[in-house]
C-alpha positions in Angstrom: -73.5 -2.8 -29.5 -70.6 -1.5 -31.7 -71.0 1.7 -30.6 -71.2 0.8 -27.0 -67.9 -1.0 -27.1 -66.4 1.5 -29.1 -67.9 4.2 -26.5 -66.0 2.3 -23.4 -62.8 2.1 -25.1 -62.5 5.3 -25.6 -63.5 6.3 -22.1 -60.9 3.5 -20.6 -58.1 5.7 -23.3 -59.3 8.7 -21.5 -59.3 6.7 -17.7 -55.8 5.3 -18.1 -54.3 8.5 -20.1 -55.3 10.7 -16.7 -54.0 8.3 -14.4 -50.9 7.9 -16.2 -50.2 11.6 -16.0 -51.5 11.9 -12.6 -49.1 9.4 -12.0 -46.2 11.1 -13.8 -47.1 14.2 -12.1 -46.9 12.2 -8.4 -43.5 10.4 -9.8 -41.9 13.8 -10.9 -43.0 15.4 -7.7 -41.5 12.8 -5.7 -37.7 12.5 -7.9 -37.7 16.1 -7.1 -38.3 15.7 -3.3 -36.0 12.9 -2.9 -33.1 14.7 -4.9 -33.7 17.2 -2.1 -33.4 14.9 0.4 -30.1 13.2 -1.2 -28.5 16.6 -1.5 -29.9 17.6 2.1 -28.2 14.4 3.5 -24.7 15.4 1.2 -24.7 18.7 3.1 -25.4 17.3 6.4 -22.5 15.2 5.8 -19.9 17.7 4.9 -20.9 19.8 7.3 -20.1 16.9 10.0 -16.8 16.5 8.0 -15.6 19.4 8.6 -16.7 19.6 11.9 -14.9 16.8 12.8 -17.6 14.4 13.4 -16.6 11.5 11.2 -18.8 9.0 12.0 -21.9 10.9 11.6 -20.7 12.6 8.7 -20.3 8.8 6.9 -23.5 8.0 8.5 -25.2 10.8 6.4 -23.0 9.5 3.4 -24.3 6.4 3.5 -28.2 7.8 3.9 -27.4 9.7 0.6 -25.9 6.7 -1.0 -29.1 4.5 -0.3 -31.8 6.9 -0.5 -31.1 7.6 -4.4 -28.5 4.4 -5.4 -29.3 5.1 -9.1 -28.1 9.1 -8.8 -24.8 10.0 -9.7 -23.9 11.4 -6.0 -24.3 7.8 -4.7 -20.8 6.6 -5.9 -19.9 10.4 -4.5 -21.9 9.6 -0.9 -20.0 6.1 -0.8 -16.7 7.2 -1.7 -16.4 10.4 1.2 -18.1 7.8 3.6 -14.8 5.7 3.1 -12.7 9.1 3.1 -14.2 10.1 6.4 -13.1 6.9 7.6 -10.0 7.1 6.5 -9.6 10.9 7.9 -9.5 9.9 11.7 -7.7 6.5 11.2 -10.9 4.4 11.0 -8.8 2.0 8.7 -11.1 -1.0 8.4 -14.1 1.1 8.3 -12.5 2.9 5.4 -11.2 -0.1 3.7 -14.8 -1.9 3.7 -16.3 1.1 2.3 -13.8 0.8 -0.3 -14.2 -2.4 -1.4 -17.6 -2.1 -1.8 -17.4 0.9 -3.6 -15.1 -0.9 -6.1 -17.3 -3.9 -6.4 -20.3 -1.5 -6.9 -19.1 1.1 -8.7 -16.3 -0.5 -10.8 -16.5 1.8 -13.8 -16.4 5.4 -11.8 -14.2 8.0 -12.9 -13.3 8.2 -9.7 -12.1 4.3 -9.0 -8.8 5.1 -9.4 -8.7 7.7 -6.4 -10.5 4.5 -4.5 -8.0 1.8 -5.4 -5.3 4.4 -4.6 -7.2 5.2 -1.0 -7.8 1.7 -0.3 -3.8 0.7 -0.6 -2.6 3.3 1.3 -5.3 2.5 3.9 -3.6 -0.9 3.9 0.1 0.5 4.1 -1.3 3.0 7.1 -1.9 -0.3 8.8 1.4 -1.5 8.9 2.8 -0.6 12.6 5.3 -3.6 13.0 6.4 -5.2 10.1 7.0 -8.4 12.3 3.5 -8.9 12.5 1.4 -7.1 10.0 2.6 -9.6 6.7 -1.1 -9.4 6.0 -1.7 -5.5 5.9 1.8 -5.3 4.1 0.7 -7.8 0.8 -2.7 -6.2 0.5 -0.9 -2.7 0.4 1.6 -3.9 -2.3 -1.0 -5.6 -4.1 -3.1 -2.6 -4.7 -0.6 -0.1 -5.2 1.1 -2.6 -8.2 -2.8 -2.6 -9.4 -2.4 1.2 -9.6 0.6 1.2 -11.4 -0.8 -1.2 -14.4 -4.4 -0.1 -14.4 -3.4 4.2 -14.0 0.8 4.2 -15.4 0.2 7.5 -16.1 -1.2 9.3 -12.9 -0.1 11.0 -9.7 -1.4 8.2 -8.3 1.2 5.2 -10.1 3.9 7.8 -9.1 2.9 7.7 -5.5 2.8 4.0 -5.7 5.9 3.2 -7.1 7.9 5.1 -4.1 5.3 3.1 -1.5 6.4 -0.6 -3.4 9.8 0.7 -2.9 9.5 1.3 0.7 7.5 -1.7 1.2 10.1 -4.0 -0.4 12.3 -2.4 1.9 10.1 -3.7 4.8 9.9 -7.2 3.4 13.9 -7.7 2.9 14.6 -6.8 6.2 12.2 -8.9 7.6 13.9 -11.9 5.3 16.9 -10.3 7.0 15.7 -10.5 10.2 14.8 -14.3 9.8 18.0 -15.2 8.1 20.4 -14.2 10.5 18.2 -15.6 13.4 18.8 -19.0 11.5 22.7 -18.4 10.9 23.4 -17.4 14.5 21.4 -21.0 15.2 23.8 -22.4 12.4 20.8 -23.4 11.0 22.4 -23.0 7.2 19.4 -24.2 4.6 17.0 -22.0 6.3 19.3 -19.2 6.2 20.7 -19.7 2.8 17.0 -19.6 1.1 16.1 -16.6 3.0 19.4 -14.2 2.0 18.3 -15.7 -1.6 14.6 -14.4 -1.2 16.2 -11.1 -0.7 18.5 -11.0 -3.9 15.9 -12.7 -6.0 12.9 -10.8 -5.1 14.0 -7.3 -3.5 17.1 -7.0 -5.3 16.8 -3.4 -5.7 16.6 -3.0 -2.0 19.1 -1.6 0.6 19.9 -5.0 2.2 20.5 -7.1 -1.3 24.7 -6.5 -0.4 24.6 -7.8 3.3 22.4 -10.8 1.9 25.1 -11.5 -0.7 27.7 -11.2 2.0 25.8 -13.9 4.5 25.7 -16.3 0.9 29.1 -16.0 0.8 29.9 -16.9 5.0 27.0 -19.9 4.8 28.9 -21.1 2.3 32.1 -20.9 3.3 30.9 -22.0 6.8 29.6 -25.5 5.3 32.5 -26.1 2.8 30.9 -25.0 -0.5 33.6 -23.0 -1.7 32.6 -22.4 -5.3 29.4 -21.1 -4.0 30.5 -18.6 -1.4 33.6 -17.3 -4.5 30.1 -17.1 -7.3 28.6 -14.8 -4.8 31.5 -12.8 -3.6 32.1 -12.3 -7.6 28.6 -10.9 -7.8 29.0 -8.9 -4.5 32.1 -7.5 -6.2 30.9 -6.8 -9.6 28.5 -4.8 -8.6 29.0 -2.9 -5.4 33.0 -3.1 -5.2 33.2 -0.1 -2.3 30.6 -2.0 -0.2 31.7 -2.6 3.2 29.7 -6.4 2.4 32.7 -6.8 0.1 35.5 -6.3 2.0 33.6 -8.3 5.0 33.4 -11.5 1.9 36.8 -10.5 0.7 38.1 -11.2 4.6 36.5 -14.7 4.7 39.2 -15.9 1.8 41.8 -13.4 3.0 42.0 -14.2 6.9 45.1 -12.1 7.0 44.0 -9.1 5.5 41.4 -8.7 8.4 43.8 -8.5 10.6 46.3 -6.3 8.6 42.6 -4.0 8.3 41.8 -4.1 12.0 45.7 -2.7 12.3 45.3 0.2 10.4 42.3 1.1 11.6 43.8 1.3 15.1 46.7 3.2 13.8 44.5 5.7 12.5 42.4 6.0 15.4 45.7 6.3 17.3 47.4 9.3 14.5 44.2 11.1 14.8 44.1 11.4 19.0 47.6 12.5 18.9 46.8 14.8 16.5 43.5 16.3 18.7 46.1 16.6 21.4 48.1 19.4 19.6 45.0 21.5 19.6 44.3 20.9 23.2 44.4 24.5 25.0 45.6 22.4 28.5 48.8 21.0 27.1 
């Protein structure tokens, strides 16, 4: 009886060793014909790429992507769907493909090329900065992620000069708003936008004329400490500014007028001077 039992173990060994390796040979067979069709898919898509075809050519990304997820060209397949996207201006195609390459693939090399693609898929959005607040904060938000995550890439450089511009965008809508409200003489909605603009973009093109419309507000309403603070500041730092000479005429009524007469005499020294030159005389 021994024996017996000892006879059908070793034949079930012998049962289960084959089928294991038939099943390793069916499992290898099958990896290799699905790398094939991973890297056939690839090639299909680049092909369509290049062609011009961007939709099928993310199409065949995305076939790639899901018919191997556990290869390393599926973070490759995701990431040129979202650049094929992006190619022809399919903006929110692009940024979903993004995203989820982020989400899925947080730790690829290649995440900070995504984070970089996805903000300036955002700032490629902005047409009117009236209207697209939304498409402006995301861009910012992910170009200052670039700029802590990678300081020291091509990529934080790029960023940096797109914050810049993009601050830019966001003063002059402040500036927009705030002298809509002072032509309204609506001052406390005016006053906090001009101070949005030197608190927040004070590196930005418009932080003089916002010191400048400080100083009229709060002339305008009687606070005269105020509007001199902020005509000091105006002064202190950007003394040739045509803002200060403006803030400088709301203490010094007369010398706007004594400017406005010099400027005409000019005007008026320089035509009689053209006239000299003037072939017809």
């Amino acid at each position: 009886m021994n024996l017996i039992n000892h006879f059908i173990l070793v034949f079930l060994f012998v049962i289960f060793a084959s089928c294991s390796k038939d099943q390793l040979n069916e499992s290898v067979i099958k990896e290799k014909s699905l790398d094939g069709q991973v890297l056939e898919a690839y090639t299909e898509g680049l092909d369509a790429l290049k062609g011009g075809d961007v939709l099928f050519a993310a199409k065949k990304f995305n076939e790639a992507e899901m018919l191997f997820p556990q290869s390393e060209w599926a973070p490759k397949s995701a990431l040129m769907a979202a650049y094929s996207y992006y190619s022809q201006d399919y903006l929110e195609d692009s940024i979903a493909e993004l995203e989820r390459f982020l989400k899925v693939y947080p730790l690829n090399k290649n995440s900070d090329y995504a984070l970089y693609l996805l903000a300036t898929s955002h700032y490629e959005k902005i047409v009117d900065e009236k209207k697209d607040l939304q498409s402006i904060l995301l861009a910012k938000k992910n170009f200052n992620k670039i700029i802590k995550k990678y300081p020291n890439t091509e990529y934080a450089l790029d960023s940096e000069f797109k914050v810049d511009l993009i601050n830019d965008i966001l003063a002059a809508k402040e500036m927009y708003i705030g002298r809509y409200y002072f032509d309204r003489k609506k001052w406390i909605p005016a006053i906090n936008r001009f101070r949005t603009v030197i608190d927040k973009y004070d590196t930005t093109i418009y932080v003089e004329e916002a010191l400048h419309r400080l100083v009229e507000v709060h002339y305008i309403i009687g606070l005269n400490k105020e509007a001199e603070k902020y005509a000091q500041i105006l002064g202190y730092n950007y003394k040739s500014s045509k803002w200060y000479e403006k803030s400088y005429a709301v203490f010094n009524k007369d010398y706007e007028k004594k400017r406005i007469k010099i400027e005409k005499k000019k005007k008026s020294f320089i035509n009689k001077a053209k006239s000299l030159f003037d072939l017809d005389e």
